[in-house]
N, C-alpha and C positions, 0 to 999 in steps of 0.2 A: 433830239435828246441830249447831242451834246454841249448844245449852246445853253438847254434850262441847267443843265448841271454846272457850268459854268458861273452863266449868273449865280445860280444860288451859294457855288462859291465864295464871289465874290462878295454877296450881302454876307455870309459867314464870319469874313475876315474882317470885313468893315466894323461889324457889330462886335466880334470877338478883340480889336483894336480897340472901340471905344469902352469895351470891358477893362481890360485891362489899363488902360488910363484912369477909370474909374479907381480900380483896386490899387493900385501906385496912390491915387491921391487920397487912401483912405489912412494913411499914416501922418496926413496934413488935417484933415476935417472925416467925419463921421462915413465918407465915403458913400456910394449907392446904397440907397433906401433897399431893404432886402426883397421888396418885391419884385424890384426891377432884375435885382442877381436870380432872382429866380425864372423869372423870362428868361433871361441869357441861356438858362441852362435847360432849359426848355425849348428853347430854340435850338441849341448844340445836339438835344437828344433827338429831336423831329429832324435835325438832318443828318442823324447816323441810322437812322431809319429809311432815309432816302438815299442813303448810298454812299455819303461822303462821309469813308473811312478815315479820314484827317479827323473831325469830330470826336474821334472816342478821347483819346489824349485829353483835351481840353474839356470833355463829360467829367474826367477823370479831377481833371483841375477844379474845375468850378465847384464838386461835391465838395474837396476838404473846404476850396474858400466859404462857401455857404456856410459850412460846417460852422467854423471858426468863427465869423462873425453871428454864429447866433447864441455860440454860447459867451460869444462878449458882449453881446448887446444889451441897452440899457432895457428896464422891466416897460419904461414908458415908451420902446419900440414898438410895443406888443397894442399897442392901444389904438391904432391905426389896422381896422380890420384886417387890410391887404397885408400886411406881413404876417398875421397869426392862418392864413391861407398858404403864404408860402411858405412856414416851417411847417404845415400839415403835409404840403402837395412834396417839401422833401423829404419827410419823409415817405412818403409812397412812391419816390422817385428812384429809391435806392442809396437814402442817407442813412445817416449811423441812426438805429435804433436807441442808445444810449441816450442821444441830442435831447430826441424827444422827453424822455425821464428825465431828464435834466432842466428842458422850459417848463414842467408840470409843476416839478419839485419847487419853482419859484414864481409861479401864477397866484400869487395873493391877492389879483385884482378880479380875479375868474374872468380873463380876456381870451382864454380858450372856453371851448364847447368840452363841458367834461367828458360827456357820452362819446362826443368823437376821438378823443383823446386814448379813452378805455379801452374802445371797440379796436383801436389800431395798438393800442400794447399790445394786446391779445394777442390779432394777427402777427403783427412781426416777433411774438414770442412762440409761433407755433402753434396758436389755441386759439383759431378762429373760428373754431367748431363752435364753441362755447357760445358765442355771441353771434352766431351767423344771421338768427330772425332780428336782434336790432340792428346789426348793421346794414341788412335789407331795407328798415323802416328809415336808418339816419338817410341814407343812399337816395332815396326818393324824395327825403323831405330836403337834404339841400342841390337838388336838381336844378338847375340853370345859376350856381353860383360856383365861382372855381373850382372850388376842390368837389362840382358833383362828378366830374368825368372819372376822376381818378376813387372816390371814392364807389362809385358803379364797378371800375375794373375790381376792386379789391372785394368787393361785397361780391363777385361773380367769379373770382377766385375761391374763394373757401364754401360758396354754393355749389362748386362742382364737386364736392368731396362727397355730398350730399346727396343732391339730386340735379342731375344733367341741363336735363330738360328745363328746370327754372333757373338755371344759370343763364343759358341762350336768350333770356330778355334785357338782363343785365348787362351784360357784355354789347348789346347790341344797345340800349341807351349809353353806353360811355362813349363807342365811337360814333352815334349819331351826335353826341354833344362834344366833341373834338376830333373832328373828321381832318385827315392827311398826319394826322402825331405819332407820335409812339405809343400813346392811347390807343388809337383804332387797330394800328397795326398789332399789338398785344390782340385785343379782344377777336381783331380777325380769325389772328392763327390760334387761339384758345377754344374757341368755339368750333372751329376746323378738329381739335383734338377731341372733343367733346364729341362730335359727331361720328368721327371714323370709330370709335369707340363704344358709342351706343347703336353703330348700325343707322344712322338719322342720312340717309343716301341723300335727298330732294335739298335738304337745307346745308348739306356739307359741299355739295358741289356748288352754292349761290353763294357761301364764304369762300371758295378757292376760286371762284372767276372775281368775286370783290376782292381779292388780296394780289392775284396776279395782275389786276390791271392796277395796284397802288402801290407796292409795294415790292416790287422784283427785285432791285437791287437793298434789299434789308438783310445785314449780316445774319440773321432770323431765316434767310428766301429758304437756306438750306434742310431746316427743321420745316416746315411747309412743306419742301417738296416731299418728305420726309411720309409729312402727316398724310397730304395728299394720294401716295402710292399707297399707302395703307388703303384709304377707304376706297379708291377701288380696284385691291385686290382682295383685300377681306369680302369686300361685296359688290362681287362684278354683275353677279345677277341684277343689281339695278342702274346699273353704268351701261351705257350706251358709248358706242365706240363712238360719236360725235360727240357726247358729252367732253370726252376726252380730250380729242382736236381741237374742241371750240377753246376749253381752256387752256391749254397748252401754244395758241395760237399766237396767244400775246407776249410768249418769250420770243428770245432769240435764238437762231438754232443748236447752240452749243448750250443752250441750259433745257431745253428741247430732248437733244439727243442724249443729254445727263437723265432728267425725269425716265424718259423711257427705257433706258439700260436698269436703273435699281426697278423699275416696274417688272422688265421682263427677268430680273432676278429673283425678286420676290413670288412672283407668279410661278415658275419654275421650280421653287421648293416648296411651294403651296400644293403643287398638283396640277395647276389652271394652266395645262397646256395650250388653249387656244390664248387665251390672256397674254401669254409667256409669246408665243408665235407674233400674235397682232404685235407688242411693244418690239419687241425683235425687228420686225419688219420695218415698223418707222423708224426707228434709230437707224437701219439700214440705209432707210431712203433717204437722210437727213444728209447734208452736205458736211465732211469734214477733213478738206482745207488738202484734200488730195492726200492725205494719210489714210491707213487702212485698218490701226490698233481698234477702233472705236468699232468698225464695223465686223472685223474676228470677234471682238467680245458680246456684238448682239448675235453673230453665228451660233457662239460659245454656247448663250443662255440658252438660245431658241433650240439646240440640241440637247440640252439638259432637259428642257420641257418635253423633248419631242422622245426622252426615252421609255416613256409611258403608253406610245402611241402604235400603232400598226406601222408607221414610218421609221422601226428603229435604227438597218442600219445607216440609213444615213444620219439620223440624229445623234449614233455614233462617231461617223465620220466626222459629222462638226467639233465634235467634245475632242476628238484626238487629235483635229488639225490647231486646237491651240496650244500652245507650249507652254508647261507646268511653270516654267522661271516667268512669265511674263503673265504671271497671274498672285493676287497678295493671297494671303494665309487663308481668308475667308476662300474665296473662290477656286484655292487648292484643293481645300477640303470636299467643296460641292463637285469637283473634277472627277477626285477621288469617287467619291459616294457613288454617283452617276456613272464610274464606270464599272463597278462594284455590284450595281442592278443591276448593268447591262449583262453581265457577265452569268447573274445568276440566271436572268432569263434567258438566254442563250443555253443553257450547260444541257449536255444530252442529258436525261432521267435516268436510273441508275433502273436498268433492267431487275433486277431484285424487287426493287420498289412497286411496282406493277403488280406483282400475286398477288393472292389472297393468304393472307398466314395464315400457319398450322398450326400455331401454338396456341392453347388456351388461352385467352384473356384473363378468366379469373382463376384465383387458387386452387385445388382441388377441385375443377371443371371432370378432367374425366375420369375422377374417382365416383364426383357424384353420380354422372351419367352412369354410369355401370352399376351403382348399385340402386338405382331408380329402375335401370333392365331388370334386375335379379328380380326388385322386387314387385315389379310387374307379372312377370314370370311364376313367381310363387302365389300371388296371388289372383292369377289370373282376369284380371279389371286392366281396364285403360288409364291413363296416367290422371286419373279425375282426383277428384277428393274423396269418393268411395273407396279407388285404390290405396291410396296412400294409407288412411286409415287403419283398411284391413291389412295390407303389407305391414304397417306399423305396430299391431297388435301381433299379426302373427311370427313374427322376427325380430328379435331382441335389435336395436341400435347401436350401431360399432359405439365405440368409445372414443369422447371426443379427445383432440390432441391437447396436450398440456399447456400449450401457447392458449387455446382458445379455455380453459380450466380457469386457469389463471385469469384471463380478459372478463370472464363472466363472474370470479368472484370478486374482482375490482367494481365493477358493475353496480353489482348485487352492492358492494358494501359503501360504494356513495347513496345510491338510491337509501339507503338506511339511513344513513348519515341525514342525508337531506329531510327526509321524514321528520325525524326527529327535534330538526333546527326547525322545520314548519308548527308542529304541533310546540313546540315551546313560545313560537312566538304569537302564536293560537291563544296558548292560556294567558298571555300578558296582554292580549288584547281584550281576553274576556274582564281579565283584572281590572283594565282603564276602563272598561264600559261599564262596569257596577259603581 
């Protein structure tokens, strides 16, 4: 691994040398044709995608240079198909949206595709809702010509806002047609997001073993591992503990024993104690260089999960033998929390708590009762509705309290109210229907 990383260094610097001889000689003669500046940087961004953080710098570079010579460039630049591809491909590359408005506003020869033109304002203005079914149809129709990779990722961009599911063809035509780029590596981890999201278990784990055997060191790997824990912990029930292994196998063990500590973290505040256990455990088992921080903190987690369990106090003892200073603000809190449970489900019950109470539940409960006796009593019947009746007839009814007086001529006089507002708007309807 570290000999290809090398070489490709080395082509890096070469290419990035003869770049810049290019751009020096562009103050003598017209300098590199822009399609070639657009390979450069193409090539700069496919190797910050493979690892070689030297690259972002010079990503950085090439944008304004591109920049700059396009909007000095002569209108008869544009006439030579290949460069009206590579002011499209920069812009979808993370060039100034302005540029682009700015080669439209001076295409009096129509050397751009208007539609593509449109379809990409839109997007880089935020509003690629709007045109999402053409840009679907441009997408396909310029499929095997440059700008189809990138025009696929963007068209599977603004499809996910939409519907998921038809996104995941898109995104998977852009990197089958620029396979090892910043293209696939985008559509990889998109379509990873797209799935841990919609719950899509079968096709979210066949992009995170596509992405971990291509693209591990992508300053991106972080947001992956990211997605990755999500989808299975959100949905472990279709995860298989070798699913796991198998991809996790093509790291190294220190990015290994990283995936599995925020697994068995997020699991742990999830509820998924056995989840929370299993990640704990391999982080455990993972080699770390004879230090022991790494392995206290899968203790940590796996006793956070474990305070849910019939195993609590030891799941306490874990929680306690890490020390609050040697944990960040996040994982203080979850200390906290977790000790917080523990503590409630430990607490003796408060003997009180245990009777049955004596007191009424409802208001005037045993004034009614008593005078239900009474009037049982007087009137000799069982508490039936025969009774009540006759009790009710033969014994005048207390008088009610003035709280409930009050309550029932409030009552009474919305009920009128509302009448009233019905039967008016009764007769206006009869009025529209004659």
């Amino acid at each position: 691994m570290a000999r290809k990383q090398h070489r490709h260094r080395l082509a890096l610097t070469l290419t990035l040398g003869m770049l810049m001889s290019g751009v020096a000689s562009a103050e003598r003669q017209d300098g590199l044709p822009l399609y070639k500046m657009l390979r450069s940087l193409e090539f700069v961004q496919d190797s910050v995608v493979a690892g070689d953080s030297s690259a972002a710098e010079m990503q950085r570079f090439l944008l304004g240079t591109i920049d700059e010579r396009l909007r000095s460039a002569d209108k008869s630049v544009f006439e030579d198909s290949r460069n009206v591809d590579a002011a499209l491909i920069y812009a979808m590359s993370g060039g100034n949206p302005e540029t682009l408005e700015y080669l439209m506003s001076r295409d009096v020869n129509g050397n751009f595709d208007n539609r593509v033109a449109d379809v990409l304002r839109k997007y880089l203005n935020g509003k690629g809702l709007l045109v999402v079914n053409t840009l679907v149809d441009i997408s396909k129709e310029y499929r095997g010509k440059p700008i189809g990779p990138y025009l696929s990722l963007v068209a599977g961009n603004v499809m996910s806002g939409k519907n998921a599911k038809a996104a995941l063809p898109l995104y998977d035509w852009a990197r089958l047609m620029a396979p090892g780029t910043i293209v696939e590596e985008s559509a990889l981890r998109r379509s990873l997001a797209l799935c841990a999201d919609a719950g899509m278990v079968p096709q979210g784990l066949d992009y995170a073993r596509r992405y971990t055997r291509r693209f591990l060191h992508s300053p991106y790997a972080s947001q992956f591992a990211d997605l990755f824990v999500q989808l299975v912990v959100d949905h472990d029930s279709g995860v298989k503990q070798q699913d796991i292994v198998d991809i996790l196998s093509f790291m190294d063990p220190p990015r290994q024993r990283e995936i599995y500590l925020r697994m068995a973290r997020r699991a742990a505040i999830a509820g998924k104690a056995d989840l929370a256990a299993l990640a704990a455990n391999r982080a455990q088992a993972i080699s770390n260089d004879g230090g022991d921080a790494f392995g206290a903190l899968a203790n940590f987690y796996g006793g956070v999960a474990g305070i849910s369990t019939p195993e609590l106090k030891a799941a306490i003892d874990d929680v306690n033998q890490m020390p609050a200073g040697e944990l960040n603000a996040r994982d203080r809190a979850l200390r906290d929390a977790a000790k917080a449970v523990a503590a409630e489900i430990l607490r003796t019950p408060d003997a009180a708590s245990l009777g049955q109470g004596s007191f009424p539940n409802l208001p005037n409960q045993q004034k009614t009762e008593h005078d239900a006796a009474v009037t049982n009593q007087a009137g000799g019947q069982s508490p039936g509705t025969a009774g009540v009746e006759q009790g009710a007839s033969a014994n005048a009814a207390p008088a009610p309290e003035g709280g409930r007086q009050e309550a029932d001529s409030s009552f009474n006089a919305f009920v009128t109210t509302s009448r009233s507002k019905l039967d008016a708007i009764d007769g206006l309807l009869k009025q529209e229907s004659h």
